[in-house]
C-alpha positions in Angstrom: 0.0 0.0 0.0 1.3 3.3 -1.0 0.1 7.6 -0.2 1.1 10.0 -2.1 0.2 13.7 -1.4 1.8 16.9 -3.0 0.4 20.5 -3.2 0.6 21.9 -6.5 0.5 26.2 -7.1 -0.5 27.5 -10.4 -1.1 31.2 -11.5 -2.6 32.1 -14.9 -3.9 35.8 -16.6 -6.0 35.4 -19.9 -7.8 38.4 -21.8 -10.3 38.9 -24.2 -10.1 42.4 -26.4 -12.7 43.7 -28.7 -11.8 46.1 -31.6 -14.4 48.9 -32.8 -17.1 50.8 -31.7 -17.7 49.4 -28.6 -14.3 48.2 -27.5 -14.0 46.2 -24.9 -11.0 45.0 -22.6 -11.2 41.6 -20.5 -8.6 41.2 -17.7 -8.7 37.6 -15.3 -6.0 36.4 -13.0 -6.3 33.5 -11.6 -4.7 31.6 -8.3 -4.8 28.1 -7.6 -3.6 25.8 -4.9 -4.1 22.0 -5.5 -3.8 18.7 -3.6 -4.7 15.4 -2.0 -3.6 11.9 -1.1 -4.1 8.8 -3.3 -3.8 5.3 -1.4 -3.7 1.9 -3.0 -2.9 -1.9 -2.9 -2.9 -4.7 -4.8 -2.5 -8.1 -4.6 -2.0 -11.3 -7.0 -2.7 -15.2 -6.7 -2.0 -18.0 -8.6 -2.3 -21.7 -8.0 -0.7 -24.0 -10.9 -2.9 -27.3 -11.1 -0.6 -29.0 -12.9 1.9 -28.3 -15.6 0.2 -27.6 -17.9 -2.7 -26.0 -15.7 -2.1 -21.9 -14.4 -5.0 -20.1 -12.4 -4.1 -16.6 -11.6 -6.6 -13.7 -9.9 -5.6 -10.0 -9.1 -7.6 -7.8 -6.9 -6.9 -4.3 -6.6 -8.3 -1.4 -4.9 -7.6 2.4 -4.8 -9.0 5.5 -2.8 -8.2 9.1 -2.9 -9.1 12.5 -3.0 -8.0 15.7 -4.1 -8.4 19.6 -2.7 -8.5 22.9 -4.7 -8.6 26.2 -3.1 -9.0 28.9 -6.2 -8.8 33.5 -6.4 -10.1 34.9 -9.9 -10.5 38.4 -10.2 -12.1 39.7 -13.4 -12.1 43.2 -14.8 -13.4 44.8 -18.1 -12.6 48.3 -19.9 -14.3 50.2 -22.1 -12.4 51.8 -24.6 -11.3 54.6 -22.6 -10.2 52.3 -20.0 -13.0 52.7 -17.4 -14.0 49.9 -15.7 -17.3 48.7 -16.8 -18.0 45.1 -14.5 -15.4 43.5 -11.9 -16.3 40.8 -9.9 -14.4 38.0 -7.9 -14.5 34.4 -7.1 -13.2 32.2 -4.8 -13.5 28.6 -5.4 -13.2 25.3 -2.9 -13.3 22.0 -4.6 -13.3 18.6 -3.1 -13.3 15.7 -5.3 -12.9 11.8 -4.1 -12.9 8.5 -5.9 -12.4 4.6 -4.9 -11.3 2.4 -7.6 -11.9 -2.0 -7.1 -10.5 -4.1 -9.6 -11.2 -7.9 -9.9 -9.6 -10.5 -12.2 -8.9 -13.8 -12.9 -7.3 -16.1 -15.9 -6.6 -19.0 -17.1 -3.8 -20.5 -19.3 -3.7 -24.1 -20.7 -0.7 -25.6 -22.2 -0.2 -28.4 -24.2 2.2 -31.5 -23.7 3.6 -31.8 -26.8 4.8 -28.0 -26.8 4.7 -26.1 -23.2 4.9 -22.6 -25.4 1.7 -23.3 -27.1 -0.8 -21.5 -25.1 -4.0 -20.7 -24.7 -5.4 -17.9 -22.0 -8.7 -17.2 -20.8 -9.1 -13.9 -19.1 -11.7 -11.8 -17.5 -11.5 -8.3 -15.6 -13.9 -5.9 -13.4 -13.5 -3.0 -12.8 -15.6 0.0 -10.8 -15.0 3.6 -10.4 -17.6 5.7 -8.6 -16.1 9.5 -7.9 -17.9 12.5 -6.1 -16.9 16.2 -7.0 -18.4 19.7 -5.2 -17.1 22.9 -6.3 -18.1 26.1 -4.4 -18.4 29.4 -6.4 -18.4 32.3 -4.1 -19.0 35.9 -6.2 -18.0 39.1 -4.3 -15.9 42.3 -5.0 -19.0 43.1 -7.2 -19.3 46.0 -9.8 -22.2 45.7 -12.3 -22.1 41.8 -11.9 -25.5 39.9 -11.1 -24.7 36.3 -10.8 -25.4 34.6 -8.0 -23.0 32.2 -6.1 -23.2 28.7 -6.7 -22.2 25.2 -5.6 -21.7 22.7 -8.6 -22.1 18.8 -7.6 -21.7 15.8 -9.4 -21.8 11.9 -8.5 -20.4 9.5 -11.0 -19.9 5.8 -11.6 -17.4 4.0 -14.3 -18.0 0.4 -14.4 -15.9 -1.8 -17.4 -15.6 -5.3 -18.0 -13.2 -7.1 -20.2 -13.1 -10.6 -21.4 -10.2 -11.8 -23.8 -9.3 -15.3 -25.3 -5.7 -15.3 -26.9 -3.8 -18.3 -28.4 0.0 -18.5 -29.4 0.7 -21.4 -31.8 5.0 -21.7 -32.3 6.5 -23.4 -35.2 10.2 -23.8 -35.9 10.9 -20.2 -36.8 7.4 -18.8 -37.3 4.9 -17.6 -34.2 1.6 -17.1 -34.8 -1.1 -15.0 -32.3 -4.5 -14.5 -32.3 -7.2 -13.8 -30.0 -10.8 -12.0 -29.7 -11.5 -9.1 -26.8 -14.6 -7.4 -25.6 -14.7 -4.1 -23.7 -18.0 -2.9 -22.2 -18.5 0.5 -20.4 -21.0 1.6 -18.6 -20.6 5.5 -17.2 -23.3 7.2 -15.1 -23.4 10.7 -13.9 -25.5 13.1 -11.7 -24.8 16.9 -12.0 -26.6 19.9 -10.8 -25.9 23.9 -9.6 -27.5 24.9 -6.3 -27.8 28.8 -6.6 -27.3 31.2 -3.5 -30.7 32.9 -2.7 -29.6 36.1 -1.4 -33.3 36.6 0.5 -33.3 33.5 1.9 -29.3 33.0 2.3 -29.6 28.9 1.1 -28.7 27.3 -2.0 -31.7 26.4 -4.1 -30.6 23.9 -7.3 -31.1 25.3 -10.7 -33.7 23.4 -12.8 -32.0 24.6 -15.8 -28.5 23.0 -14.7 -29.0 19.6 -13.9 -27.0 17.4 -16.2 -27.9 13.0 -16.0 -26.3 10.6 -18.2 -26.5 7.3 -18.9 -23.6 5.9 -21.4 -22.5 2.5 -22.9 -19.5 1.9 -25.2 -19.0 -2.0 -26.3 -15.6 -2.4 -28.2 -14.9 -5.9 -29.9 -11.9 -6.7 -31.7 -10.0 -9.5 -33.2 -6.0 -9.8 -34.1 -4.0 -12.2 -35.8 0.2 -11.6 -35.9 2.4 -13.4 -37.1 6.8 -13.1 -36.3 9.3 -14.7 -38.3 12.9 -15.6 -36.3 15.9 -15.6 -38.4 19.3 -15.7 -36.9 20.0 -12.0 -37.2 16.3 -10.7 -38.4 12.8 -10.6 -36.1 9.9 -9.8 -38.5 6.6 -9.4 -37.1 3.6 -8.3 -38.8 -0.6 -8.3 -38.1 -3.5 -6.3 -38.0 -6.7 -6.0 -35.6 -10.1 -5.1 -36.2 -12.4 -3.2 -33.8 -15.8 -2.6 -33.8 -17.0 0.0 -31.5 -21.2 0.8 -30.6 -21.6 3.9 -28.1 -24.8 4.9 -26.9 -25.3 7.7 -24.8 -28.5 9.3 -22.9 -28.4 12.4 -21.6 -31.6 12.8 -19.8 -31.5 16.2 -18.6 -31.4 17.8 -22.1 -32.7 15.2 -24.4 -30.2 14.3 -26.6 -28.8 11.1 -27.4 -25.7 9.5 -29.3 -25.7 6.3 -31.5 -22.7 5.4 -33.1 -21.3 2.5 -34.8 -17.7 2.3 -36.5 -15.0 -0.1 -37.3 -11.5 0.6 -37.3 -8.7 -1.6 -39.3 -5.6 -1.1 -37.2 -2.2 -2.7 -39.1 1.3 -2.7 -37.2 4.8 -3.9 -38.7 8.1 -4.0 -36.8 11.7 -5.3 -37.9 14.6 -5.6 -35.5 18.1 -6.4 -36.7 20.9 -8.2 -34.2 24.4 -8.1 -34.6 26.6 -9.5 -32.5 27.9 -7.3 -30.3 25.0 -7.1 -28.4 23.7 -4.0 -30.8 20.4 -4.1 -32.0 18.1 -1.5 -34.2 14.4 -1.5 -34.3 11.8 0.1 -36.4 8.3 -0.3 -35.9 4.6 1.2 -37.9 1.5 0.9 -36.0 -1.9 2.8 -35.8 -3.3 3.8 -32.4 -7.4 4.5 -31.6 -8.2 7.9 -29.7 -11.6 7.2 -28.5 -13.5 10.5 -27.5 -14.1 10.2 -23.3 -17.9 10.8 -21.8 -16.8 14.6 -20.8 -15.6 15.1 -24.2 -18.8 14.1 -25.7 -21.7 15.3 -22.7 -23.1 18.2 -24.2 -23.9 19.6 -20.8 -22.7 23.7 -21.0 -20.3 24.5 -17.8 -20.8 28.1 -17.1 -18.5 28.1 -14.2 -16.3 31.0 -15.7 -19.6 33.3 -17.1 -17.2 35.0 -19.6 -15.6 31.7 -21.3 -18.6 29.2 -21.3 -17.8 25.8 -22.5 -19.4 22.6 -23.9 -18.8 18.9 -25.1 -19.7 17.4 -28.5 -22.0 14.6 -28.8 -20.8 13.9 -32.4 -17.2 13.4 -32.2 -15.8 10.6 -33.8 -12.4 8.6 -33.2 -8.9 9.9 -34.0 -6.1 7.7 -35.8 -2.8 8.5 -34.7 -0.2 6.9 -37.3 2.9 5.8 -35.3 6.6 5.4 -36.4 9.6 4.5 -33.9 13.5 3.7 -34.7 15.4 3.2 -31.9 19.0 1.4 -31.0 20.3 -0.8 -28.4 23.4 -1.8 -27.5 24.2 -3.7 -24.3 27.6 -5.0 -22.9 28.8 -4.1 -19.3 26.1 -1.3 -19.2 23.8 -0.2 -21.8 22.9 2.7 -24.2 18.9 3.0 -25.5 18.3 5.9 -28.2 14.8 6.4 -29.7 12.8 8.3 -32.2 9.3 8.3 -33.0 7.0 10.4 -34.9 3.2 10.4 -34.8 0.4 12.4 -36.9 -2.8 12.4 -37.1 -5.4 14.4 -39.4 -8.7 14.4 -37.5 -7.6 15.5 -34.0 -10.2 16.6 -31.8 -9.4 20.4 -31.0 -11.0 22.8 -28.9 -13.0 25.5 -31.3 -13.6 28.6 -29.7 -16.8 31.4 -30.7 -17.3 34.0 -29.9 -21.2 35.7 -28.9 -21.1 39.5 -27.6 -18.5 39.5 -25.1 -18.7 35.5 -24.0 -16.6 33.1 -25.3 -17.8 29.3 -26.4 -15.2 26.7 -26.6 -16.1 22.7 -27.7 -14.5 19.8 -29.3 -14.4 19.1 -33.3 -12.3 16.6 -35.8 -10.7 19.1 -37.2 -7.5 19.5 -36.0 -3.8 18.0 -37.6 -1.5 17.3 -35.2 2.4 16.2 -35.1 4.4 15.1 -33.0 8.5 14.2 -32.6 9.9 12.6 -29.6 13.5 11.4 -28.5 14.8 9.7 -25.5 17.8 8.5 -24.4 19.4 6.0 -21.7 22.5 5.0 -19.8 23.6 2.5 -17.8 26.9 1.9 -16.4 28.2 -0.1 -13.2 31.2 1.9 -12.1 31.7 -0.5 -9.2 30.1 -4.0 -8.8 27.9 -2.2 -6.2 27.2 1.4 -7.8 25.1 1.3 -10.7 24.4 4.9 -12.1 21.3 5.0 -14.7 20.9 8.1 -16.4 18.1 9.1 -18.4 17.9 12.4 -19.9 16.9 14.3 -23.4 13.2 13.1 -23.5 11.9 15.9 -25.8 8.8 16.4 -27.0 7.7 18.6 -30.0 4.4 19.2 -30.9 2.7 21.4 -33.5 -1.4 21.2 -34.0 -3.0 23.2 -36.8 -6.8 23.9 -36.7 -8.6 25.5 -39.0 -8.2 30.0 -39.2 -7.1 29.7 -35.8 -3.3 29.0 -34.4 -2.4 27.1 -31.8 1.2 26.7 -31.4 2.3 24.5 -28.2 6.0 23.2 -27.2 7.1 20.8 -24.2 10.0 19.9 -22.8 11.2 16.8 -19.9 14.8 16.3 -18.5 15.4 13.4 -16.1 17.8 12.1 -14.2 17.8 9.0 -12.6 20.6 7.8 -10.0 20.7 4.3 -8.7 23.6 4.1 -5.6 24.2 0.8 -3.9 20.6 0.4 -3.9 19.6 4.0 -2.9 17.7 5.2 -5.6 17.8 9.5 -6.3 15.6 10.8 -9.0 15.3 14.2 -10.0 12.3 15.2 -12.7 12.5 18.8 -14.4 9.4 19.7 -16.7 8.8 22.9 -18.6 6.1 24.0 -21.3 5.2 26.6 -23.4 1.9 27.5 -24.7 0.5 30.1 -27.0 -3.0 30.5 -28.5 -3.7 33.0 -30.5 -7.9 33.3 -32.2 -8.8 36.0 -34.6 -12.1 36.3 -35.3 -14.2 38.2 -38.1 -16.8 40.5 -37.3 -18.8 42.8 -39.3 -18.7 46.8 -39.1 -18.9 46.7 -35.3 -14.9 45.5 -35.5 -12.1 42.8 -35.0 -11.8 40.9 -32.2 -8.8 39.4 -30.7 -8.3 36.6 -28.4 -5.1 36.2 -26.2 -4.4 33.3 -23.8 -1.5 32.9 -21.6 -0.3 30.8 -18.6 2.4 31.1 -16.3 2.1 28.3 -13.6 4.7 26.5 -11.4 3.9 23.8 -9.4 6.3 21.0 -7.4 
């Protein structure tokens, strides 16, 4: 069993501008403390029948719960810089989940050729999570919203059950296997306004947000790996069928959707001697829309930038290449390169109505990514065993329709292992910068700017 708690600071100013006749200037800063503990254990069993015979079961279970203590301070000028509406709010949030995860398999061999196997699995797993944010509203100038509590109870059940057979032959291996995911999410949402007659919370008719959802995934693969004395060749495909049906009560809507997704992969490794190896590998990955991303419920926690899920997303296709090389001897070096793209990323799209911004999710981003990473590891004694891993760098450009979004990330780490004393140091950094024009008729331009400066540790 393991706790982890950390607090977390981040501070962040974003403004909206107006250009034209009625010119408008949109200042918020923003202070937030974050943190929590997250406690879990797990345990695993296995009794071996025979020897041919393996039963193994896992259980697992997880609690935690997080704190957030939040200061925004709004402010808009006209364009002669008076102040036409300030207002402030403090948020608490308090947010807590359990997590129970139950499964069991079962692998048969076979006499004539122990590494012929078939396996047998199945897996349970819930997630129920409560969250309650309080929204109080003072410092008021021109600003009539009330204060509000937002609450929401939620539940995440999934079950998985997977057959998978692996037939060797002198130099070929062959793999196959069938899988079934089913999700079922729940959710209960709703916004308890502050009656300033009666000083109680009375819950908004208008905000209340139930779901019911249920994604079933089924797939199939087949691969097949060729061993030759200095080549590995391994090649196969998988196909998924998804169905997603979704109810969200409150507003009415619903989502049906049925898709399948072809899903090749292809890697080659060559050996030399020397203990050097390079690898290159091709592979599609599936990018499956999550519930929030889809609930069209409209979160007006910030009044000024309002936003909303899509209930008509659809999957993204990341295509995946990686070269990387190996050698190992007395210690080791790992160096890697991948590259991934994919032309229907979901993207946040932002609109803009008088002076409030509306932000959901489309297909209709591009994005790219380049990675590298390197490792080292070197016994300077037989009891001091340094491992350095450093230069993973991560570049990413995303492209999305008239507006820019340009976004850059970089991670250092060093890891030291001493006569069994383990140091690590992690150092992360970002950059971010978003930039929306809009078009507007003769009333003017208007000009989006986002920034965040954070820090957290």
């Amino acid at each position: 069993m393991q706790a982890i708690k950390k607090k977390r600071y981040n501070n962040s100013q974003s403004g909206l501008e107006t250009f034209g006749t009625d010119a408008t200037n949109l200042q918020q800063t923003n202070a937030n403390t974050n943190w929590g503990k997250f406690l879990y254990n797990s345990e695993e069993l296995s009794y071996e029948i025979d020897s041919l015979n393996l039963i193994t079961a896992t259980f697992d279970i997880n609690h935690g719960g997080f704190n957030s203590e939040g200061d925004q301070f709004s402010q808009e000028f006209d364009a002669a810089n008076a102040l036409i509406q300030s207002y402030r709010v403090k948020n608490t949030g308090n947010n807590g989940w359990n997590g129970l995860d139950l499964g069991i398999n079962y692998q048969l061999g076979f006499k004539h050729n122990k590494d012929r196997l078939l396996t047998l699995s199945y897996k349970y797993s819930k997630q129920p999570n409560t969250n309650e944010n309080d929204e109080l509203i003072s410092d008021r100038f021109d600003y009539g919203l009330p204060s509000f509590i937002q609450q929401n109870n939620a539940k995440l059940i999934e079950q998985t059950a997977q057959v998978d057979y692996v037939h060797p032959l002198k130099k070929l291996n062959i793999e196959g296997g069938l899988k079934g995911i089913f999700r079922t999410a729940t959710s209960d949402f709703s916004t308890s306004d502050l009656d300033s007659l009666t000083n109680s919370y009375l819950v908004d008719p208008n905000s209340v947000n139930n779901f019911n959802y249920q994604q079933d995934i089924y797939s199939l693969y087949n691969t097949y790996q060729l061993n030759l004395t200095n080549w590995a060749i391994k090649a196969g495909a998988r196909v998924e069928t998804t169905t997603v049906n979704a109810d969200f009560l409150s507003g009415g809507d619903k989502v049906n959707q049925d898709y399948s997704n072809f899903i090749p992969s292809v890697s080659l490794q060559r050996k030399f001697k020397d203990g050097t190896s390079i690898n290159f590998g091709f592979t599609n990955r599936i990018q499956r829309p999550d519930i929030y991303e889809l609930n069209p419920f409209v979160d007006r926690s910030n009044p000024r930038f309002i936003s909303t899920g899509n209930p008509d997303l659809m999957p993204v296709v990341n295509h995946t290449f990686e070269l990387s090389y190996s050698h190992f001897s007395k210690g080791s070096v790992n160096l890697g390169l991948s590259y991934a793209f994919a032309n229907n990323a979901i993207q946040s799209v932002t609109k803009l109505v008088d002076t409030v911004t509306y932000t959901t999710n489309q297909n209709v981003g591009s994005d790219k990514n380049l990675g590298f990473n390197a490792g080292i590891n070197y016994p300077i004694t037989k009891k001091t065993k340094p491992e350095c891993k450093c230069a993973d760098i991560i570049r990413g450009v995303t492209r999305l329709l008239q507006q820019r979004t340009v976004q850059q990330q970089w991670h250092t780490g060093i890891y030291l292992c001493l006569c069994g004393l383990q140091i690590h140091r992690y150092l992360a950094g970002g950059y971010q910068r978003r930039v929306l024009q809009f078009k507007r008729a003769a009333a003017g331009a208007v000009k989006l700017q986002f920034f965040q400066l954070g820090q957290h540790f």
